[in-house]
N, C-alpha and C positions, 0 to 999 in steps of 0.2 A: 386515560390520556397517554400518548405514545407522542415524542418531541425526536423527531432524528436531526441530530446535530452533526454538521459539516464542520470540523475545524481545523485549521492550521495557527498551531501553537507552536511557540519557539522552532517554527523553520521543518514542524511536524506533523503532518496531516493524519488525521481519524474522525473514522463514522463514529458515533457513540448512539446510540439509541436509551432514551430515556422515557423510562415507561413508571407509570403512580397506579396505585390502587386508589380505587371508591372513595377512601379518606384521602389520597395525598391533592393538596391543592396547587395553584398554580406561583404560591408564596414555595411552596416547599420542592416543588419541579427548578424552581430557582435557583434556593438554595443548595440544589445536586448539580447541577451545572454550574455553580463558584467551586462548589469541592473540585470535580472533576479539573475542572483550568488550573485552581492555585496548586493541586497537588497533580499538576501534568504528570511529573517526573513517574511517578507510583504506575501507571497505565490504569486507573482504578476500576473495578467491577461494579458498575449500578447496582446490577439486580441479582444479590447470589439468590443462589435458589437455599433457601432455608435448610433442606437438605445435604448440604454442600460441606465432606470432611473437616474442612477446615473452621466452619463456625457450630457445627450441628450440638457440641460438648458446651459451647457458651451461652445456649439457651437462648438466644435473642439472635434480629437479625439485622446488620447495618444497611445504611442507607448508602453507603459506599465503602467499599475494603480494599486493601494491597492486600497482596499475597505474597512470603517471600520465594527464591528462588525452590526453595522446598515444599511449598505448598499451604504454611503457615499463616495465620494472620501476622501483616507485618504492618497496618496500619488500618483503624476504627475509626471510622468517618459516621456524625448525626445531624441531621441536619433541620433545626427549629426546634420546634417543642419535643422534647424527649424525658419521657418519664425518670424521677430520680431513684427511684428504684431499680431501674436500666443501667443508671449509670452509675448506681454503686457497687452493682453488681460486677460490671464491666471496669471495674478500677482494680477490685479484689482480684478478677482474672485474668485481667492481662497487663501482670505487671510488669513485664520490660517490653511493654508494644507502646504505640503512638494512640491517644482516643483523644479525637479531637470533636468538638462540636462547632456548630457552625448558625452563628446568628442572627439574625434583622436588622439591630441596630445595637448601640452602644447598651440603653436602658435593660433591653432582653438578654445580654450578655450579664451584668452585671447583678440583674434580678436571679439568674441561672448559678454564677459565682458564689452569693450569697446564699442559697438555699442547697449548694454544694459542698459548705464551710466544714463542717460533721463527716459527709460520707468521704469526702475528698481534702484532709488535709497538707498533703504534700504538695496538692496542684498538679495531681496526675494528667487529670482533664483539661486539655488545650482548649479556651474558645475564643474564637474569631469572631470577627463581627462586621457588618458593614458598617461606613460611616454616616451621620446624619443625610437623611434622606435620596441618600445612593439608591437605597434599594428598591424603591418603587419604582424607579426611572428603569432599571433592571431586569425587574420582571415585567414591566409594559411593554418591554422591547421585545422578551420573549414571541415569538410565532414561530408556527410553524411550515417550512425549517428553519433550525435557526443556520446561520452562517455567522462563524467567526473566525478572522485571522488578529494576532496580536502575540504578544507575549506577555510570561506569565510567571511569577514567582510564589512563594509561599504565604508573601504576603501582601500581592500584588499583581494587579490585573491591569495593562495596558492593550486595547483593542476595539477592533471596531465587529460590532454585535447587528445585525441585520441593518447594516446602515448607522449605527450608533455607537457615538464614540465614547470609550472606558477606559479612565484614565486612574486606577483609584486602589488606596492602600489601605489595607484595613489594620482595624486594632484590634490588637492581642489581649485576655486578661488570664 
């Protein structure tokens, strides 16, 4: 599946092309298109190529990265179900970077925290979450293309999505 997205965010227009493999479903094409908005600011990279200097040593590959001005990971973006082996791994390696995960709903946030407790006790691991039953409305909306203008912060989406209005702040745990 391939989703090209037209958006004007904070008074800033980009193509973003968003492409899933075989397994990624249309919950988790979702969830890459909230990363990409909340964390405008980053320009983030969808799809690195697995090969790609800057993650090839980390053994895994994100669902969305920042890169910093040096070519660094400067933030780790997962979006849904992500194995906790992945993510204990990725606590131990990148410890002055951002790894954020990105959730469904409150319960999937919370179920991920707790089975977190062990590999991740500092609260390396930022996750975000939708709020009750935002997220469906969200992904129905998706088509394609999508079109969106709105503005957007870290932790907070206000915009209107193929005709559909998004007014909505998620929680952090």
């Amino acid at each position: 599946m391939r989703i090209r997205c037209d958006l004007t965010i904070n008074g800033e227009t980009r193509r973003v092309p968003l492409m899933s493999n075989d397994m990624e479903t249309q919950d988790h094409m979702a969830l890459k298109l909230t990363g990409v908005l909340l964390f405008w600011n980053y320009n983030l990279i969808p799809d690195i190529s697995p090969n790609h200097v800057a993650i090839v040593n980390h053994g895994f590959q994100p669902d969305l990265v920042a890169l910093s001005d040096i070519g660094e990971v400067d933030l780790w973006i997962e979006c849904g179900n992500t194995a906790l082996n992945k993510l204990s791994k990725l606590v131990k390696r990148m410890k002055d970077k951002r790894l954020i995960v990105i959730k469904e709903g409150r319960q999937q946030a919370e179920n991920l925290r707790d089975f977190l407790h062990d590999a991740d006790p500092r609260r390396k691991v930022e996750i975000i979450y939708w709020p009750d039953q935002q997220f469906q409305r969200w992904t129905e909306a998706i088509t394609h293309p999508v079109c969106a203008v709105g503005e957007t912060t870290e932790n907070c989406i206000s915009a209107v999505m193929n005709g559909h209005v998004f007014d909505v702040t998620f929680g952090k745990l």
